[in-house]
C-alpha positions in Angstrom: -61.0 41.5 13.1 -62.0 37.6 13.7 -61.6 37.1 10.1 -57.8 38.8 10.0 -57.1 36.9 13.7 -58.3 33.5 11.9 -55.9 34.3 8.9 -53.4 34.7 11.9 -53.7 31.3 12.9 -53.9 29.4 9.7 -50.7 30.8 8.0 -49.4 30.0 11.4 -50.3 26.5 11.7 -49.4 26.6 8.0 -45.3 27.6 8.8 -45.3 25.0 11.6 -46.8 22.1 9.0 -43.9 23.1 6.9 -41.1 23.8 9.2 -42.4 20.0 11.3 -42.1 18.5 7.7 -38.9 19.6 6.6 -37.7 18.7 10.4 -39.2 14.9 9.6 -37.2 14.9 6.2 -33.8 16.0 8.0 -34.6 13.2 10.7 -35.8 10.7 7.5 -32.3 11.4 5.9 -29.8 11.2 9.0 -31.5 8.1 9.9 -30.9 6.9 6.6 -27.1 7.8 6.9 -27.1 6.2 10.2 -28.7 3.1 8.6 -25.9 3.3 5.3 -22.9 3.8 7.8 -23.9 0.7 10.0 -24.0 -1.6 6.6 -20.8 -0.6 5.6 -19.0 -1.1 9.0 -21.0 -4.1 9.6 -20.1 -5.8 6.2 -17.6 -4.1 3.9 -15.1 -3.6 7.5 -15.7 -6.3 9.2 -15.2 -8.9 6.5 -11.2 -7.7 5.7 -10.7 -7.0 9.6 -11.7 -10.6 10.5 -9.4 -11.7 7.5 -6.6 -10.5 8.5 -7.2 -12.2 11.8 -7.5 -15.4 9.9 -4.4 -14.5 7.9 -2.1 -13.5 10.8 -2.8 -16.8 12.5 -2.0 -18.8 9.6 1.6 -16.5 9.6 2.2 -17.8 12.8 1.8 -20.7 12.0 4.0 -20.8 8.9 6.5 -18.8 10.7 6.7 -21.4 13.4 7.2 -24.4 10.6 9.3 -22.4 8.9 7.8 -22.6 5.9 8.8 -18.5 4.5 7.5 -19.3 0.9 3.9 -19.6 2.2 4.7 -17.2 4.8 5.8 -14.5 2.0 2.8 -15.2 -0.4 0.5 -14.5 3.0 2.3 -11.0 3.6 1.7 -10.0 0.5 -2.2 -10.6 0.6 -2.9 -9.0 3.5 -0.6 -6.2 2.4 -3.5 -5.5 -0.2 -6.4 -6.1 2.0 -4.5 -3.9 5.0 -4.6 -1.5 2.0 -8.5 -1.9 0.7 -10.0 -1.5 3.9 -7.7 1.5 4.8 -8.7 3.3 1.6 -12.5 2.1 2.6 -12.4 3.5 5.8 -11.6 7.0 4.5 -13.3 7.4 2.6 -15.9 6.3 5.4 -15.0 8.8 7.5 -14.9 11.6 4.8 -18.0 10.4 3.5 -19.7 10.9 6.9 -18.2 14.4 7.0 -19.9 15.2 3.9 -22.9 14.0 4.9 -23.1 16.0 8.3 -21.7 19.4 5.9 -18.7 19.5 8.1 -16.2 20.2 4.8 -15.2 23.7 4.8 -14.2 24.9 1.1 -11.4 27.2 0.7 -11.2 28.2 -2.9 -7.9 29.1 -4.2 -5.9 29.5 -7.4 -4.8 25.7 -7.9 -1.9 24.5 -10.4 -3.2 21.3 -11.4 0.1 19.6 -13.1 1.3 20.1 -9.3 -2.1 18.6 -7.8 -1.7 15.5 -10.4 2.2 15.0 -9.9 1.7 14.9 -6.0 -1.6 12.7 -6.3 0.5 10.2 -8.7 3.2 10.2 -6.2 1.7 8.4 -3.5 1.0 5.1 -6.2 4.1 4.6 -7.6 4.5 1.6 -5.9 1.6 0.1 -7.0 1.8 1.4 -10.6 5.4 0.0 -10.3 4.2 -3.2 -9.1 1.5 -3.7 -11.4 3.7 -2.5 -14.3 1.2 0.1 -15.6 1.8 3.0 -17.9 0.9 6.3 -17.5 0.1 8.9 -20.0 0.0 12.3 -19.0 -1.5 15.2 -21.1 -2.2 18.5 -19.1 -1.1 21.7 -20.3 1.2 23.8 -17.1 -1.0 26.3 -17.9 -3.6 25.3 -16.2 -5.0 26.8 -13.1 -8.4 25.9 -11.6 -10.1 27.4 -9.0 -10.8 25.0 -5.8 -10.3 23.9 -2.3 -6.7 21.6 -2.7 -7.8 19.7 0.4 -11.3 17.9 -1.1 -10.1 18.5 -4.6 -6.8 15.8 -3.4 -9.1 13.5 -1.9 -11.7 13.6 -4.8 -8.6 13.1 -7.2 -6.9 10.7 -4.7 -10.1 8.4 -4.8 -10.7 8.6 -9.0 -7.0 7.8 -9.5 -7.1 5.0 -6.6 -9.6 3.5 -8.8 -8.0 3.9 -12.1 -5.4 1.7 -10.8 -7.0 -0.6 -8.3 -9.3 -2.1 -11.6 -6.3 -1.7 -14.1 -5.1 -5.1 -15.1 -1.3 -5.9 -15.0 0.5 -4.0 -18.0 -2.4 -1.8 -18.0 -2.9 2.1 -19.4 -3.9 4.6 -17.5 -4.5 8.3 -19.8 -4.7 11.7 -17.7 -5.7 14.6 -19.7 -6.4 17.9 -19.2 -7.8 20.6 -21.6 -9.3 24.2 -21.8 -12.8 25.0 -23.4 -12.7 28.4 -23.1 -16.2 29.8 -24.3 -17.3 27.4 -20.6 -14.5 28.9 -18.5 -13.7 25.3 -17.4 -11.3 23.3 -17.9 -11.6 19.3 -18.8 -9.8 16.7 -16.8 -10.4 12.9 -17.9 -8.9 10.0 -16.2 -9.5 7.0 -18.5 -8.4 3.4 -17.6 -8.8 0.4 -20.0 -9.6 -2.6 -16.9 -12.6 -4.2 -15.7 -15.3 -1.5 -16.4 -18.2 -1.1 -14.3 -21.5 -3.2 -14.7 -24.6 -1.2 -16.5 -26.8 -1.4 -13.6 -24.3 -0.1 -11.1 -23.8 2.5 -13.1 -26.8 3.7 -14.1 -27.7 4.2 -10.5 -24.7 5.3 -9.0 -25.7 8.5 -8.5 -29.4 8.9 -8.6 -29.7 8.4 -4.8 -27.6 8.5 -1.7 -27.5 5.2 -1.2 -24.6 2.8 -1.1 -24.3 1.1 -4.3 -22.6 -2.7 -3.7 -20.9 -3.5 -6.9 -18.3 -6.8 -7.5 -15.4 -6.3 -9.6 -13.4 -9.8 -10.1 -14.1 -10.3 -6.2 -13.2 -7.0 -5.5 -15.9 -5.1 -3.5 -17.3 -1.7 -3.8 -19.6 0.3 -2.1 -19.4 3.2 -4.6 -18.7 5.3 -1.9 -16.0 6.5 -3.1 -17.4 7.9 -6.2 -20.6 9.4 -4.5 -17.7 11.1 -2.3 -16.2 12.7 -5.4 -19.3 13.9 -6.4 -20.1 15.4 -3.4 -16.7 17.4 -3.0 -16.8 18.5 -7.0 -20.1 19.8 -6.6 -19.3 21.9 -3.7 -16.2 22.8 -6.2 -18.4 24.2 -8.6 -17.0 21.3 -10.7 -18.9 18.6 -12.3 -18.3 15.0 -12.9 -19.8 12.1 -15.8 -18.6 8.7 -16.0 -18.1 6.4 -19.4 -17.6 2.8 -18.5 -17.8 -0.5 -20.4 -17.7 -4.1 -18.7 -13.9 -5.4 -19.1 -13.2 -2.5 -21.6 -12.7 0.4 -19.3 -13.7 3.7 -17.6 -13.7 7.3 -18.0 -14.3 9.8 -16.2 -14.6 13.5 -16.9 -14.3 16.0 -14.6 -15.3 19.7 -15.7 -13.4 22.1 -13.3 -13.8 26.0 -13.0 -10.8 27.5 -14.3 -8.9 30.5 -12.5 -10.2 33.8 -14.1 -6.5 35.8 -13.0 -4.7 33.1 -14.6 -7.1 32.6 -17.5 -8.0 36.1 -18.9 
């Protein structure tokens, strides 16, 4: 009986050893998002924010002096930071969601020439502007089973950076194909710009934590990419990169297909 009441107590204190443990790892790991999130705000927000402060008082300036050639060369500049640190900050903010599990996945048949065409819409501008061309290869066919509010944002981010490193005059290929003995189907969204350095990519996604990258003075966190990852995973989906400094990247995106669609 002392021997049965002893085995009692050490499985016991055994289960609270585990269970105080894998409480210290959760507390380990929010601290570490805590830690992540104040770097980013503190450095990658603040930076542009204070810029345009710097940049609106030098408008008023020129506005008062009259001078609207400076004055229209200013607009436009912080037009694209006003743009960076929106895009930065949501992906903050989704980034954080995904990090406290508060995404909720709806999977659904998806037609993804719709998903693509809507995703394109909202850069024509800026494709316009920077007078890129687009060539689009996916099949109408083509349904894929996901949740169309993360699979937009992961899509919205990948594309975002397809353009944003695409020089002037640029290419930017979307394809999409079936492999049918996988069930999936293969989405690749190749650009031929600035390419990401080797050591920023080989650790982009080994760990959580927020890789700082600079691309011609343009800088990333790599949140945006660790986001994508995030959401395709919970897709069922899967995602590799290809890059080369100043000769591109690719990235492949392997997406479950919709069985009543595929058959």
């Amino acid at each position: 009986m002392t021997f049965f009441i002893h085995g009692l107590i050490t499985i016991s204190s055994f289960c609270l050893n585990i269970k105080l443990t894998q409480e210290n790892k959760g507390l380990i790991k929010e601290n570490e998002t805590k830690n992540q999130l104040l770097s980013i705000v503190s450095h990658d927000l603040r930076s542009p924010v204070y810029t345009l402060k710097i940049v609106y008082e030098q408008m008023n300036d020129l506005l008062v002096k009259n001078n609207f050639i400076e004055l229209r060369n200013l607009i436009t500049n912080s037009q694209a930071i006003a743009d960076n640190t929106y895009r930065l900050l949501d992906n903050l903010l989704h980034w954080v969601l995904a990090q406290a599990n508060q995404f909720f996945y709806n999977k659904e048949s998806l037609h993804l020439k719709s998903i693509i065409d809507q995703v394109l819409f909202n850069f024509n501008y800026v494709i316009a502007s920077k007078n890129i061309k687009l060539s689009i290869d996916i099949p109408k066919d083509i349904y894929i089973n996901a949740d169309l509010n993360t699979i937009n944002i992961a899509l919205r981010n990948l594309i975002d950076n397809a353009v944003k490193y695409s020089s002037d005059y640029g290419v930017i290929d979307i394809k999409g194909c079936i492999e049918v003995h996988r069930n999936v189907c293969i989405l690749t969204v190749e650009d031929h710009g600035e390419g990401i350095e080797k050591e920023v990519l080989e650790s982009l996604f080994k760990t959580n934590n927020v890789i700082k990258g600079n691309h011609n003075k343009k800088v990333s966190t790599g949140l945006g990419l660790q986001l994508c990852k995030k959401i395709l995973e919970e897709n069922d989906a899967e995602i590799n990169i290809k890059s080369v400094k100043n000769k591109g990247t690719k990235i492949i995106i392997s997406l479950p297909l919709n069985t009543l669609h595929h058959v």
